[in-house]
C-alpha positions as CSV (number, residue, x, y, z in Angstrom):
1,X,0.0,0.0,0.0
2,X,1.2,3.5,-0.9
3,X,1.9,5.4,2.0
4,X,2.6,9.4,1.9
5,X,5.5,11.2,4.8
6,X,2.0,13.2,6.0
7,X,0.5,9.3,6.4
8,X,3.9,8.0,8.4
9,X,3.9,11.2,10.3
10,X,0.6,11.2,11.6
11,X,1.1,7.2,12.3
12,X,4.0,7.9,14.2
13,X,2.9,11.0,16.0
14,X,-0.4,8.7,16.9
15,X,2.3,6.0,18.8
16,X,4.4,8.5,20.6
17,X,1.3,10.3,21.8
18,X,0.2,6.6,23.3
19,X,3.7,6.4,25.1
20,X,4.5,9.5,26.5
21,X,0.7,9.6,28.0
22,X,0.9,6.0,29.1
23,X,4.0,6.9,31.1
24,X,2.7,10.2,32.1
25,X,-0.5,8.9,33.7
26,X,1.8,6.0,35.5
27,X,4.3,8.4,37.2
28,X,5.0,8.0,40.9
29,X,3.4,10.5,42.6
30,X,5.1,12.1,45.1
31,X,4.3,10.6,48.3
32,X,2.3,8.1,47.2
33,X,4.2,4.2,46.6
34,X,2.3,2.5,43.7
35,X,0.1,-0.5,45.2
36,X,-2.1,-3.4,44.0
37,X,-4.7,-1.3,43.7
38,X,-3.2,1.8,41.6
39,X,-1.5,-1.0,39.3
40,X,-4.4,-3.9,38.9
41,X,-7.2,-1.6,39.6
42,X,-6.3,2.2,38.6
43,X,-6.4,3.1,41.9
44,X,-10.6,2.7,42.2
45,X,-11.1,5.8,40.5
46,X,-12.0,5.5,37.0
47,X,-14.9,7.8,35.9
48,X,-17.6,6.3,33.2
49,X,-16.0,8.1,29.9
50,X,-12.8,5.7,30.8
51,X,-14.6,2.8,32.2
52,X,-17.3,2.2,28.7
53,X,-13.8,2.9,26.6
54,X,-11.5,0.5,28.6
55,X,-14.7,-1.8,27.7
56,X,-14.7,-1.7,24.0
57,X,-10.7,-0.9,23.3
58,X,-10.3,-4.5,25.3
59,X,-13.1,-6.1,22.9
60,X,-12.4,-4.3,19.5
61,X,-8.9,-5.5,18.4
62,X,-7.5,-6.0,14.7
63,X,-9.6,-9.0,14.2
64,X,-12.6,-6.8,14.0
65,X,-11.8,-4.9,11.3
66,X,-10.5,-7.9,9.1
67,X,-12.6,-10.6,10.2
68,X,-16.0,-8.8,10.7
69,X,-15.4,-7.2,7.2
70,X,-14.4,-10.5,5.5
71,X,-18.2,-11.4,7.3
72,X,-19.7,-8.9,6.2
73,X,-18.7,-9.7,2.5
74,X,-19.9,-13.3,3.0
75,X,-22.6,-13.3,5.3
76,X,-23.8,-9.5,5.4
77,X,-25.0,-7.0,8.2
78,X,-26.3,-10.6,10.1
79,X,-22.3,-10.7,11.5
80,X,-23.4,-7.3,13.5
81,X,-25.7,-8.9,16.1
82,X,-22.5,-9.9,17.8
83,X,-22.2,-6.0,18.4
84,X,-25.8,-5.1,18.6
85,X,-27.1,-8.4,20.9
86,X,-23.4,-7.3,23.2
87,X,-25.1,-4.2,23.7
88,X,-28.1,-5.4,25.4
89,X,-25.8,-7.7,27.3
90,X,-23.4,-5.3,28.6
91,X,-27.3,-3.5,30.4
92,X,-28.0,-6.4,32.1
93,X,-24.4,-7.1,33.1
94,X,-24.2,-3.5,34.8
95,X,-27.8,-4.1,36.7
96,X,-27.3,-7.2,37.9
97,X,-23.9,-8.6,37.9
98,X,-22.1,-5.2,38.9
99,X,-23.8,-4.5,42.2
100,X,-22.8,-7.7,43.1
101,X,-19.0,-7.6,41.9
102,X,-18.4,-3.9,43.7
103,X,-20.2,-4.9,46.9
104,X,-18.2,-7.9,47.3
105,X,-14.9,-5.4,46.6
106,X,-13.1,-8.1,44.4
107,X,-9.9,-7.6,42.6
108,X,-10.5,-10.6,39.4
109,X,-13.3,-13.2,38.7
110,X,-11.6,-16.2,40.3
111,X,-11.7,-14.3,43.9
112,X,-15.3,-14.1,43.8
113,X,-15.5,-17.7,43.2
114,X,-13.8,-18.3,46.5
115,X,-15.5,-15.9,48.3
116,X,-18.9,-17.8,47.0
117,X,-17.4,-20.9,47.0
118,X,-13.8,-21.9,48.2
119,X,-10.3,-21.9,46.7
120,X,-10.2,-25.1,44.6
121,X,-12.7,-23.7,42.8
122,X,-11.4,-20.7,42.9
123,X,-7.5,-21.8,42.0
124,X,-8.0,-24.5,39.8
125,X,-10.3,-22.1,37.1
126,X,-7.6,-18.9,37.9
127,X,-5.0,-21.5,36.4
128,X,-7.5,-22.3,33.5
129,X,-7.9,-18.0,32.4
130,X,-4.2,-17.8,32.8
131,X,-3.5,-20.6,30.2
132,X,-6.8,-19.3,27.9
133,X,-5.2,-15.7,28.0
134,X,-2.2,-16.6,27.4
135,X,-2.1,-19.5,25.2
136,X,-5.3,-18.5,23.1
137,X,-6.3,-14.7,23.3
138,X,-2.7,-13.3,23.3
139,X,-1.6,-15.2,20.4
140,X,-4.6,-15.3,17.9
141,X,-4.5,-11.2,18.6
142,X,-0.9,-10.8,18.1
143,X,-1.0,-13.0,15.1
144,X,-3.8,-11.6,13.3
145,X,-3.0,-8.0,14.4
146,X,0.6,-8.9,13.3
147,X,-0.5,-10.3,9.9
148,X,-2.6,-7.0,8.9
149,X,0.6,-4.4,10.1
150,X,2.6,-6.8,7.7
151,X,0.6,-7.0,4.7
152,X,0.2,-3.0,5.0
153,X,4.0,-2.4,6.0
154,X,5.2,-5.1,3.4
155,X,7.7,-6.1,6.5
156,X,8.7,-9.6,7.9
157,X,5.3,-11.2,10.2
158,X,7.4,-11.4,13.0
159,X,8.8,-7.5,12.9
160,X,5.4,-6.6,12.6
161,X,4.3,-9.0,16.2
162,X,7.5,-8.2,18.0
163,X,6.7,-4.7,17.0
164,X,3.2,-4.5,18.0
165,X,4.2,-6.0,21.5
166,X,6.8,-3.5,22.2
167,X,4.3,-0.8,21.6
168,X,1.7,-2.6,23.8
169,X,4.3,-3.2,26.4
170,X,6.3,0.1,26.7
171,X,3.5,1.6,28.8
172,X,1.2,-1.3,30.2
173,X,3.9,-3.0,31.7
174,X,5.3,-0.1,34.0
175,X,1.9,1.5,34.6
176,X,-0.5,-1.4,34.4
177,X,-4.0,-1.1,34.7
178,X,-3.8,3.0,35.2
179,X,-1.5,3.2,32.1
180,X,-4.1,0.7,29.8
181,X,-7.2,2.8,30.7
182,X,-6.4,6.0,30.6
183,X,-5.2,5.4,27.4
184,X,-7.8,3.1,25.9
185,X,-9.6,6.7,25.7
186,X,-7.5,8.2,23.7
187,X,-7.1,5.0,21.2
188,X,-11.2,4.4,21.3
189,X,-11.0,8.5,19.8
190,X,-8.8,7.1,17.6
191,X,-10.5,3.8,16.9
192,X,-13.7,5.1,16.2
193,X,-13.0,8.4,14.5
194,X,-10.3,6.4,12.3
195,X,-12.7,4.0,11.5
196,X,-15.9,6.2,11.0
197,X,-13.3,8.1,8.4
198,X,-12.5,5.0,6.4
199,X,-16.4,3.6,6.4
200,X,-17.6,7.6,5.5
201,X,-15.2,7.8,2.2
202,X,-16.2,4.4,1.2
203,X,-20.3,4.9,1.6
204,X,-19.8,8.4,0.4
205,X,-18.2,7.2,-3.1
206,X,-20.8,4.1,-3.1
207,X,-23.5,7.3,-3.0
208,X,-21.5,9.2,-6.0
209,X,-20.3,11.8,-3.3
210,X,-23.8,12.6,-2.0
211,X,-22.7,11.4,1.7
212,X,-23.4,9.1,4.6
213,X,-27.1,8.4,4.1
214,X,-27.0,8.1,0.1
215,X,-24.0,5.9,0.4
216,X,-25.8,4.0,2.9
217,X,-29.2,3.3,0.5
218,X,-27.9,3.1,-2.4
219,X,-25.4,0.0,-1.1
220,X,-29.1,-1.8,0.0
221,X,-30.2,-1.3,-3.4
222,X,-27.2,-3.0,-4.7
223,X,-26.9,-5.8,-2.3
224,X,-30.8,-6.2,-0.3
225,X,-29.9,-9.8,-0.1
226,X,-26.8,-8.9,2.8
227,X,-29.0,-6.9,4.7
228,X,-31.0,-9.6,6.5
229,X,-30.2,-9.7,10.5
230,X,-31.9,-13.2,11.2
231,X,-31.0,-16.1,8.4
232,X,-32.6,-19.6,7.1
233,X,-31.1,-22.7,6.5
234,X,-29.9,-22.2,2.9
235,X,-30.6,-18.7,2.6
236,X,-26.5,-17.6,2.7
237,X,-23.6,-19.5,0.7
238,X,-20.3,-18.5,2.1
239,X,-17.4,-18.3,-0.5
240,X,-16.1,-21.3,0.8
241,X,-19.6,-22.8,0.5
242,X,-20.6,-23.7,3.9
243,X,-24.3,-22.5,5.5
244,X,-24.0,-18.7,7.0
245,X,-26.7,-20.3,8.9
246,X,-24.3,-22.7,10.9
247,X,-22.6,-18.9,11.9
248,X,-25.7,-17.2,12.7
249,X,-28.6,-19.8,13.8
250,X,-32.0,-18.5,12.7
251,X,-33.6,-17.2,16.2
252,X,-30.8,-18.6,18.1
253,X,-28.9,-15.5,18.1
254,X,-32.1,-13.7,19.6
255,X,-33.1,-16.2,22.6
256,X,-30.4,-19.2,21.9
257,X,-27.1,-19.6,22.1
258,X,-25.7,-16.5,21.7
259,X,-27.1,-15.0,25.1
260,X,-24.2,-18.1,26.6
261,X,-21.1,-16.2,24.9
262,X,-22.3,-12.6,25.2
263,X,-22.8,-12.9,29.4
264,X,-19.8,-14.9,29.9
265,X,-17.8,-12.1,27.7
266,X,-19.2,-9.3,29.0
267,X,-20.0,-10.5,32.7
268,X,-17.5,-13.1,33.8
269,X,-14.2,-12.3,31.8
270,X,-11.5,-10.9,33.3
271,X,-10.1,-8.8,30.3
272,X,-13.7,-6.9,30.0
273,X,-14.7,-6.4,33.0
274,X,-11.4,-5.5,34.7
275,X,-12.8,-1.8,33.7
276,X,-15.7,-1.3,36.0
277,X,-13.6,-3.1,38.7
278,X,-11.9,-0.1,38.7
279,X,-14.5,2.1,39.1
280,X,-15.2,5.4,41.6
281,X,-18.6,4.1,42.2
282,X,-21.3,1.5,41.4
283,X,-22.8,4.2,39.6
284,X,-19.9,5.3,37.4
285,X,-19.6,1.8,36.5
286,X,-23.1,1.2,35.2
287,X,-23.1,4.5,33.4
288,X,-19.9,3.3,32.0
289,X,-21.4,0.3,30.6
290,X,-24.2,1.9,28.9
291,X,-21.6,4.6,27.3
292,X,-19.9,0.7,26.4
293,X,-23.4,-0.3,24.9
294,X,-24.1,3.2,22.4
295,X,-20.5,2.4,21.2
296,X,-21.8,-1.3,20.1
297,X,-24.3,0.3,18.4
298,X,-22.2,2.2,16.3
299,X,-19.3,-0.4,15.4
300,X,-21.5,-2.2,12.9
301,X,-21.3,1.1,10.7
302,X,-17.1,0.9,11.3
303,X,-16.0,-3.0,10.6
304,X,-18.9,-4.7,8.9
305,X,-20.1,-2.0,6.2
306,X,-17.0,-2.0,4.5
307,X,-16.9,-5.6,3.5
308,X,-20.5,-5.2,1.9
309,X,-19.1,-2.3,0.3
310,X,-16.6,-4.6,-1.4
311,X,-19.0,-7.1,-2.1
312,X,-21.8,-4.6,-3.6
313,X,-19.2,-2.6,-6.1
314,X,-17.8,-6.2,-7.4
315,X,-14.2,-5.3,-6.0
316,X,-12.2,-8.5,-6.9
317,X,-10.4,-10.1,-3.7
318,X,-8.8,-13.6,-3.3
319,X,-10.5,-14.5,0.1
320,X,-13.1,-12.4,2.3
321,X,-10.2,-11.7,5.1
322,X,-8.8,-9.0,2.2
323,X,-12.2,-6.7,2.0
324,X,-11.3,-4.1,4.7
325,X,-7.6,-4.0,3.8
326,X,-9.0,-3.4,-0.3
327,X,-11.1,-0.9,0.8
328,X,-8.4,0.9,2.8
329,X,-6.0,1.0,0.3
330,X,-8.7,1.7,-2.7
331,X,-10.5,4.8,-1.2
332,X,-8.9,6.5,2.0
333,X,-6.5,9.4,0.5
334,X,-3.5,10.6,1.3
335,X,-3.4,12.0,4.8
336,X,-5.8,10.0,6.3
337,X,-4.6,6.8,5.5
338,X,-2.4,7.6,8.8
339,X,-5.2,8.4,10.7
340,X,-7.3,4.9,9.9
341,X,-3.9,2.9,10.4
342,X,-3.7,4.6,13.8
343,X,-6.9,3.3,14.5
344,X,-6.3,-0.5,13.3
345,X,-3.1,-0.7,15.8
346,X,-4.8,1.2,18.6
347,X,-7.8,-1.7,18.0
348,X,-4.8,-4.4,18.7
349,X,-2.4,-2.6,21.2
350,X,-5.7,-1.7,23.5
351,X,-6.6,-5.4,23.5
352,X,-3.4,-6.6,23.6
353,X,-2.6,-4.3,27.0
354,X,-6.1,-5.4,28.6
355,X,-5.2,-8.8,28.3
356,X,-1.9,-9.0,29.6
357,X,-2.9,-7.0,32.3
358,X,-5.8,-9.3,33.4
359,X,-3.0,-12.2,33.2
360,X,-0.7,-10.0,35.4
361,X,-3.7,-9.6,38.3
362,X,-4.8,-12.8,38.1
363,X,-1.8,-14.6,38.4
364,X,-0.4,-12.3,41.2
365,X,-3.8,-11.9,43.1
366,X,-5.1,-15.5,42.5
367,X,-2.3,-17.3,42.6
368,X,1.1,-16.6,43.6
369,X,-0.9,-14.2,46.3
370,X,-3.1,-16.5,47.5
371,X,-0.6,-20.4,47.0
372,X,3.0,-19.1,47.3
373,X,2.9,-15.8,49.3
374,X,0.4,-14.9,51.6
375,X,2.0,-12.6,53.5
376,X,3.6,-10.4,49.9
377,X,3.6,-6.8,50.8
378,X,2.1,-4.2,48.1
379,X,5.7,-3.7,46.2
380,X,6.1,-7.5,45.8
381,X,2.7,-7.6,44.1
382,X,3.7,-4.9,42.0
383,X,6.7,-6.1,40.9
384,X,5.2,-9.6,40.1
385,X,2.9,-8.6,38.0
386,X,4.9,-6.7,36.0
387,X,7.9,-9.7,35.4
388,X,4.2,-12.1,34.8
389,X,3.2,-9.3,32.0
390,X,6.4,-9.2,30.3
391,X,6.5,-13.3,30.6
392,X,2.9,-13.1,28.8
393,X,4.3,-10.6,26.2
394,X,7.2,-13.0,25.6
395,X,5.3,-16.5,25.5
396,X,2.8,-14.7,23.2
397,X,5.2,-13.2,20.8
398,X,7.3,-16.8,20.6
399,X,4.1,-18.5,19.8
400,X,1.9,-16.5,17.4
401,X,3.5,-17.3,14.2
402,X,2.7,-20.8,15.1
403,X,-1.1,-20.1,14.8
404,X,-0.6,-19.7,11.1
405,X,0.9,-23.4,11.0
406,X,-2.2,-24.7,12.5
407,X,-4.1,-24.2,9.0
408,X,-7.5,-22.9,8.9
409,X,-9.3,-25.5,10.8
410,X,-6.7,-25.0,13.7
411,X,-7.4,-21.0,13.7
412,X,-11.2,-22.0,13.5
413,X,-10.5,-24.1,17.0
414,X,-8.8,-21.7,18.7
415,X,-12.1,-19.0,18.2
416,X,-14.2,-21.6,19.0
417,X,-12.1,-23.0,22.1
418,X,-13.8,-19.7,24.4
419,X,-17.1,-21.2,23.6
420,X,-15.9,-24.5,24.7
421,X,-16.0,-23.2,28.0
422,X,-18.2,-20.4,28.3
423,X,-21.5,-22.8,29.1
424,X,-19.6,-24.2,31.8
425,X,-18.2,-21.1,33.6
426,X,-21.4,-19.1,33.0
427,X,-23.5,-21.5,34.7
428,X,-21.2,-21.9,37.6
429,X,-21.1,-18.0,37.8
430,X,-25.0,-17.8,37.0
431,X,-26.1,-19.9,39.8
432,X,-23.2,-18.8,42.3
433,X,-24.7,-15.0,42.1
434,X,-28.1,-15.9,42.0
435,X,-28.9,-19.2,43.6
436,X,-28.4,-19.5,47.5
437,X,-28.4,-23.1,47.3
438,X,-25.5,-23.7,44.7
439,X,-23.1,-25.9,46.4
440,X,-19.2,-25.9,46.1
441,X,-19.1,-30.1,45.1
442,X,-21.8,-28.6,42.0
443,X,-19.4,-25.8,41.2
444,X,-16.1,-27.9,41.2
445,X,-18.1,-30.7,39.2
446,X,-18.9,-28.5,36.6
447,X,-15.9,-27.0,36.2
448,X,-14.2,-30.7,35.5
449,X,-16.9,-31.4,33.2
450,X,-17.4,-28.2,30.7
451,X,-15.0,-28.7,28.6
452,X,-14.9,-32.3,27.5
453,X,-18.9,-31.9,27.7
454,X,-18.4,-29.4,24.8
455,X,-15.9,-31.1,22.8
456,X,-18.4,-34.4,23.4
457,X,-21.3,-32.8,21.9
458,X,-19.0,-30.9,19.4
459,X,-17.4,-33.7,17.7
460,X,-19.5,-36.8,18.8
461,X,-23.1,-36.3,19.6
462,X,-24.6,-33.7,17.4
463,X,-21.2,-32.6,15.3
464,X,-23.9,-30.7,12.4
465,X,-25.5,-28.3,14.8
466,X,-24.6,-25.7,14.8
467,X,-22.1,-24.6,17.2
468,X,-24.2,-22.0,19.0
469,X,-27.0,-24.3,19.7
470,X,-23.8,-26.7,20.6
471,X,-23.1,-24.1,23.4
472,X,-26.9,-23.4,24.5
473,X,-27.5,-27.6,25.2
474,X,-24.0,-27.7,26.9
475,X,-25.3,-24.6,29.1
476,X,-28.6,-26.6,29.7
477,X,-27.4,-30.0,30.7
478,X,-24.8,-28.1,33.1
479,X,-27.3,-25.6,34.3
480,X,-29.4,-29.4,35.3
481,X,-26.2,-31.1,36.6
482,X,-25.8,-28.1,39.1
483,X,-29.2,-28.2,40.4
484,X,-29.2,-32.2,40.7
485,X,-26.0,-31.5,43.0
486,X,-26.6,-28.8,44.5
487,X,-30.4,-30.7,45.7
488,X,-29.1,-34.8,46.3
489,X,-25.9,-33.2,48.3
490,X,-26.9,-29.5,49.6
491,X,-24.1,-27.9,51.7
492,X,-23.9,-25.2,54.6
493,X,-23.4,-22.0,52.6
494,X,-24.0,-19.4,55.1
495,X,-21.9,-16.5,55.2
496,X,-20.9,-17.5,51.0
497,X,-24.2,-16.7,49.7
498,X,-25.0,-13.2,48.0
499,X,-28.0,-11.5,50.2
500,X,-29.9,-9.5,48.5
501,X,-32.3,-6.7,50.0
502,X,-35.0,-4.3,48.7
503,X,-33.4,-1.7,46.2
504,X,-30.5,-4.1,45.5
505,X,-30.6,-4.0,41.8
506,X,-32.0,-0.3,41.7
507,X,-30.2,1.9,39.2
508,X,-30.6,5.6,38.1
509,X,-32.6,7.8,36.1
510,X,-29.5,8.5,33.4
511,X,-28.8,4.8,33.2
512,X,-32.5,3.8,33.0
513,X,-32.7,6.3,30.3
514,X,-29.6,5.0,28.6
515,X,-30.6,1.5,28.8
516,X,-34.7,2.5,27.0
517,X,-32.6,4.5,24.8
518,X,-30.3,1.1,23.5
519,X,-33.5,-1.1,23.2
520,X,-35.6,0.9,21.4
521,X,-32.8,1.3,18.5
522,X,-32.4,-2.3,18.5
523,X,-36.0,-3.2,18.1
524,X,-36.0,-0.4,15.5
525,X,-32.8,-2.2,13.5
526,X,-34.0,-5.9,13.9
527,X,-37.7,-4.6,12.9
528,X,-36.5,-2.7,9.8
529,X,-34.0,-5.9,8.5
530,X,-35.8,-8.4,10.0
């Protein structure tokens, strides 16, 4: 791709910006010796503006703009109810799982398992994140972020990964979670904006320079077949001829299977909701999540437009994966083109920093806090998380180029490993927030049993479902083996359970406002391309 000095310049000016603030905002402050909380935490004072774009610079990384585009060239605008059904998700997470989460003042997901259950539980599933983060998350994102900097460079794959990690680690690692949020603000600016730029030129050429709105109407005219939000069996043929349907489940993604990835994600990972851990108040938080939500709204518009784009003006590509990188290259000028690359690698340095981070608090709070040193003071935890954050960076930068050698069906695995486990973990979190009788033997069983559950109904029992109904049954029977448990061998929970009392779940007039504001715009967009 053709690059101008005003393109490199802005680029360049966009990733010492990121450092120099990173650094700044991660400072010692006179007086004041960095603890667990400033580092893990940002010091418990993050305001809603930083907590809602912490949220969606952890969740938007480069795999968004390639691989939601390349969907949206062979599937359509269906791909976009992962964004819009995450935006209903992310109200209920902030009602009902938040209040919960603050009250209990936890640091990472696995210590609320032990204060509901006990440490096996507790230990043996902060292990399991540690491995997923590391081994699964970290890798497919530095790999795929890595891939798209080196096509659009024309530079070695593993320049562009070491590269991208360096950038990542520079601040995170001396600043932790203070450094990542404060400035996931600046690079969600930079996401969206750089994105809206990219997506605005392209509909605005589509609409022979008449704007947004023509663009946007005259690309439905072209292509009303990859405007459908809810799909048949046999309706969409991918390129590589498979069912969009096995994707994107009729109903399913409405009242199915989707509702098991979206409220693990959003309400029981570590990466995401690290954010509103870290917030001033319960209130901040919530309002924080809504903010979160709006921005779902509006990522449709960013990374899966411009792969119908590609599709509806008949631009020739060798595989769906090339349609945003085509569309970058064909129709953002001279100037900009610095601008919307800012944005790609703020996508993947923002996710990249979240993660590491959560792997830094949950192995230094979980488990070298909680099974080697009880007694660490507050600059030993520091320190440890930043030697386990540059491990992470190091183990993830060794092993990414492998993900290319695992072929297609490998990379499928990994994204479908998370869903492997999300039934299991959401169920054991479901029931320990909201059922008093939930037993610790139900919880530890479960965990045991999710994943080779998964892979048993995966490869074995119903291997042609499709694998978000896969994920609803494997929920279901769980959900069943909990209660059968939890009933035949009840246990003596007092003092574990979560009490609830009268105004518990009571949030306020801007969030309640916020929340009518996101549901009547998504019964507007699923009415409209039903």
């Amino acid at each position: 791709m053709n690059f101008s000095n005003l393109d490199l310049t802005l680029f360049a000016l966009y990733c010492l910006a990121i450092i120099v603030m990173g650094l700044y905002v991660s400072r010692k402050k006179r007086g004041h010796q960095t603890d667990s909380s400033d580092y893990f935490l940002a010091g418990k004072n993050l305001p809603w503006w930083a907590i809602g774009s912490a949220l969606i610079a952890a969740n938007i990384s480069a795999e968004q703009f390639i691989g939601m585009s390349g969907s949206g060239y062979s599937i359509g605008l269906a791909i976009a109810s992962y964004e819009w059904m995450a935006a209903l998700t992310l109200l209920v997470v902030a009602k009902y799982f938040l209040p919960i989460y603050l009250k209990r003042g936890i640091y990472t997901m696995p210590q609320f398992l032990e204060n509901r259950f006990d440490k096996r539980v507790k230990t043996s599933l902060a292990i399991f994140w540690v491995l997923l983060f590391v081994f699964v998350n970290l890798t497919s994102v530095l790999y795929l972020a890595g891939l798209a900097i080196s096509t659009i460079f024309q530079i070695n794959l593993m320049t562009a990964i070491i590269g991208l990690a360096l950038f990542a680690a520079i601040y995170s690692l001396f600043g932790g979670f203070q450094a990542v949020a404060w400035t996931d603000v600046v690079q969600v600016v930079i996401l969206v904006s750089g994105g809206l730029i990219t997506a605005w030129i392209a509909l605005d050429y589509v609409g022979d320079g008449n704007g947004l709105i023509a663009g946007l109407t005259k690309l439905y005219d072209l292509a009303p077949e990859k405007f459908n939000m809810i799909l048949n069996r046999g309706e969409v043929i991918k390129p590589d001829g498979s069912d969009a349907y096995n994707d994107l489940p009729g109903l399913a993604v409405l009242i199915g299977g989707m509702w098991i990835a979206n409220l693990y994600y959003w309400g029981c990972n570590q990466y995401i909701i690290q954010g509103s851990l870290g917030a001033k108040s319960l209130q901040q938080a919530q309002r924080g999540l809504a903010f979160a939500s709006y921005l779902k709204m509006l990522l449709p518009l960013i990374v899966v437009i411009p792969g119908i784009i590609v599709f509806a003006m008949d631009i020739e590509i060798s595989n769906m994966d090339e349609a945003y990188p085509i569309l970058f290259d064909k129709f953002v000028p001279t100037g900009l083109k610095g601008i919307a690359l800012a944005a790609l690698v703020a996508a993947a340095a923002s996710s990249l920093s979240a993660m590491v981070n959560s792997v830094s608090t949950i192995f230094t709070m979980d488990i070298y806090k909680d099974v080697f040193r009880k007694n660490a003071s507050e600059r030993q935890l520091v320190k440890v998380g930043r030697i386990t954050a540059a491990v992470a960076f190091i183990i993830g930068i060794l092993l990414a180029p492998q993900v290319a050698q695992l072929g297609s069906g490998g990379f499928q695995f990994i994204q479908k490993f998370t869903g492997y486990v999300s039934p299991g973990i959401l169920s054991i979190f479901l029931f320990g927030l909201f059922w008093k009788k939930t037993t610790t033997r139900a919880a530890l069983t479960v965990a045991v049993v999710l994943l080779p559950l998964s892979i048993l109904v995966d490869k074995v029992l119903f291997p042609s479902m499709p694998f978000m109904n896969q994920m609803g049954l494997c929920f279901l029977i769980l959900s069943a083996l909990t209660v059968i448990i939890s009933l035949v061998r009840p246990e003596d929970n007092t003092g574990k359970v979560v009490e609830f009392h009268k105004g518990f779940f009571k949030t306020d007039r801007v969030f309640n406002a916020a929340a009518i504001g996101v549901i009547i715009l998504l019964a507007i967009l699923y009415t409209v391309f039903y």
